[in-house]
C-alpha positions in Angstrom: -6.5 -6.7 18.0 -4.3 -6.8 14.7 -3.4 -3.4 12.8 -4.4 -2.5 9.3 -1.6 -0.5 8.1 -2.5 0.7 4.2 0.8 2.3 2.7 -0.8 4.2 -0.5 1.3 6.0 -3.2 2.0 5.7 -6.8 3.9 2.9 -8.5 8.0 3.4 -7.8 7.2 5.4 -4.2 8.5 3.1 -2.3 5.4 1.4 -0.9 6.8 -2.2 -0.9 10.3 -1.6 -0.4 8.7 -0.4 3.0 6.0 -3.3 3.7 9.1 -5.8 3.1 11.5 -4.1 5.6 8.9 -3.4 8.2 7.5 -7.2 7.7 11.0 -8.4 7.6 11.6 -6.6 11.0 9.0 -7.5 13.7 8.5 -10.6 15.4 4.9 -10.9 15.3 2.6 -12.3 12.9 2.7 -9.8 10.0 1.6 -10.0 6.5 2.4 -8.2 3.7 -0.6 -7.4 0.9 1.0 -6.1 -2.0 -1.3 -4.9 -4.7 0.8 -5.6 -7.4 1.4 -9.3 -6.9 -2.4 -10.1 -7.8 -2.3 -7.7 -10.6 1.1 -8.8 -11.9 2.2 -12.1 -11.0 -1.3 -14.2 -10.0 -3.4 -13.1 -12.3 -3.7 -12.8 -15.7 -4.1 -11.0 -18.0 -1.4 -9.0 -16.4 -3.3 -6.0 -15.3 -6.5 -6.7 -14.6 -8.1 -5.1 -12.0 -11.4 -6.7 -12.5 -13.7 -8.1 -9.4 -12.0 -11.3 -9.0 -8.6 -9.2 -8.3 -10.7 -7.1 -5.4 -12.5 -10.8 -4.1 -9.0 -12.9 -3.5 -7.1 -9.7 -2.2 -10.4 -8.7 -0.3 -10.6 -12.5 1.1 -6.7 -12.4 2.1 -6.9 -9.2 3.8 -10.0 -10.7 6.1 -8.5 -13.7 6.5 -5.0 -12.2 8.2 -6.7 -10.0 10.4 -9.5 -12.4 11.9 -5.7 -14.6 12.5 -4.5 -11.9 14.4 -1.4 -10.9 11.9 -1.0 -6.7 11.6 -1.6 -6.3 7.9 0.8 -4.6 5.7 -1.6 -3.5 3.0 0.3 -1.7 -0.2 -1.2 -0.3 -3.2 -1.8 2.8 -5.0 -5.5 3.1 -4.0 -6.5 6.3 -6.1 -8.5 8.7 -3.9 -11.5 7.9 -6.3 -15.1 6.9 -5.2 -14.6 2.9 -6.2 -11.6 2.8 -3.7 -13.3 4.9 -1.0 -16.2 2.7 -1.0 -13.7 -0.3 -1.0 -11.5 0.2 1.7 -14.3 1.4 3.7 -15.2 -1.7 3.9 -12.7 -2.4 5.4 -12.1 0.4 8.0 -15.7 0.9 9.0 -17.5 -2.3 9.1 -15.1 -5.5 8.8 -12.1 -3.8 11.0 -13.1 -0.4 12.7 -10.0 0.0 15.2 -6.4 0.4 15.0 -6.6 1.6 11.3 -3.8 3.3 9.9 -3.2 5.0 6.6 0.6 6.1 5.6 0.3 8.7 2.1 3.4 8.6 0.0 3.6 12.0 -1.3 6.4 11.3 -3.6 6.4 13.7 -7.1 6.6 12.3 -10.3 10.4 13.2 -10.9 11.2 11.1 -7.7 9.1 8.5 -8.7 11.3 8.1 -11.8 14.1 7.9 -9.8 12.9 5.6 -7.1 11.7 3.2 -9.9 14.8 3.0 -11.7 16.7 2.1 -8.4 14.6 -1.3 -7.6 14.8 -4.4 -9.3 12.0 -4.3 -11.4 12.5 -1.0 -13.3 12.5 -3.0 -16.8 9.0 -4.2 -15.8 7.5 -1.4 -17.3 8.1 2.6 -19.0 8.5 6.0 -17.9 5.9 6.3 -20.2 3.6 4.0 -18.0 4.6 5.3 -15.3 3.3 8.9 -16.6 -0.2 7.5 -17.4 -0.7 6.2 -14.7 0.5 8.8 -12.1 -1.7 10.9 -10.0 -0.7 13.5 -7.6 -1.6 11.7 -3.8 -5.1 12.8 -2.4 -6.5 12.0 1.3 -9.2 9.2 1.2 -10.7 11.7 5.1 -9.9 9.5 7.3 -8.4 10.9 10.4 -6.1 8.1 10.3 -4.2 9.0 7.3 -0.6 10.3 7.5 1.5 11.7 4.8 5.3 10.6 4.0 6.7 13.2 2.2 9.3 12.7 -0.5 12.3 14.0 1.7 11.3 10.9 4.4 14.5 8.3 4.0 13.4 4.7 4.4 14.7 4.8 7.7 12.6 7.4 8.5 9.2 6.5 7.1 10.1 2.7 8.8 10.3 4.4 12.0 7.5 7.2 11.4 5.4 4.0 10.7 6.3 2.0 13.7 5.5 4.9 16.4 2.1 6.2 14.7 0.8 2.3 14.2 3.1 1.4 17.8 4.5 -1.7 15.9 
C-alpha cells in the first residue's frame, strides 16, 4: 500500500526543501504535493485558497495513491476545524493505513532565517510572513511527529525515512 506522508509547518520551515530531497532520493514511485504550487503558480488569483484549490489538490492526492506512488504531501495545514475535517478525509475514509504526519516546530525567528536562505525569499515579506504565522499545533492523530527546529535536513530526511520505513 502507498504512504501518505503530510510534512506540516509554516511557510519558510523547510517543508519543501524536504519533500524535494526525500522525492529526489528514493527509487520508487513518489510524488511530491506541494501546497504552494496550486496557490502560487496554478492558480490564480495568486492566493486563493477557495474550493477549486482543495478539489484539484484533493483529486491529485487520490489519484497518486490509488497508483501506488508514497505521497509527499507539504503544506501548512493550520490545526483549525476546516483542515481537520479535510485531511480526515483523507486519513480515515479514503486512505486509513500507513498515514504519517511530520510537525515542523520551527519558531518564527528561524523561520525568517530559513526563508531568506531559499530561492524564493523575494516572493514575499517578513511582514507576510508575520501574518500569516501560527505557532505548530497537533491535528490528534497518533501518527503525528514533531521536527523540532534544532533537526538539520539530514536529520529530519532520515527521522522521516525510519518512522514512514521509506
Amino acid at each position: 500500500m502507498s504512504k501518505l506522508i503530510i510534512l506540516r509547518g509554516n511557510s519558510g520551515s523547510g517543508k519543501s526543501t524536504v519533500a524535494t530531497k526525500l522525492a529526489k532520493a528514493r527509487s520508487t514511485k513518489t510524488a511530491v504535493i506541494d501546497a504552494d504550487q496550486y496557490r502560487v503558480n496554478m492558480l490564480f488569483p495568486r492566493g486563493e485558497c477557495g474550493p477549486d484549490f482543495e478539489t484539484i489538490m484533493s483529486y491529485n492526492v487520490k489519484y497518486c495513491l490509488e497508483h501506488n506512488y508514497d505521497v509527499l504531501w507539504d503544506s501548512i495545514f493550520y490545526a483549525n476545524e476546516k483542515n481537520k475535517q479535510y485531511l480526515g478525509m483523507f486519513l480515515t475514509e479514503l486512505h486509513p493505513k500507513d498515514n504519517f504526519i511530520f510537525n515542523f516546530d520551527v519558531s518564527f525567528e528561524e523561520t525568517v532565517r530559513r526563508h531568506n536562505l531559499r530561492a524564493k525569499s523575494n516572493d514575499f515579506s517578513i511582514e507576510e510572513m508575520k501574518e500569516w504565522y501560527h505557532p505548530i499545533e497537533k491535528l490528534g492523530y497518533d501518527f503525528e511527529y514533531l521536527i523540532p527546529e534544532s533537526s538539520s535536513l539530514e536529520e529530519t530526511i532520515t527521522t522521516i525515512k525510519k518512522t514512514a520505513g521509506i
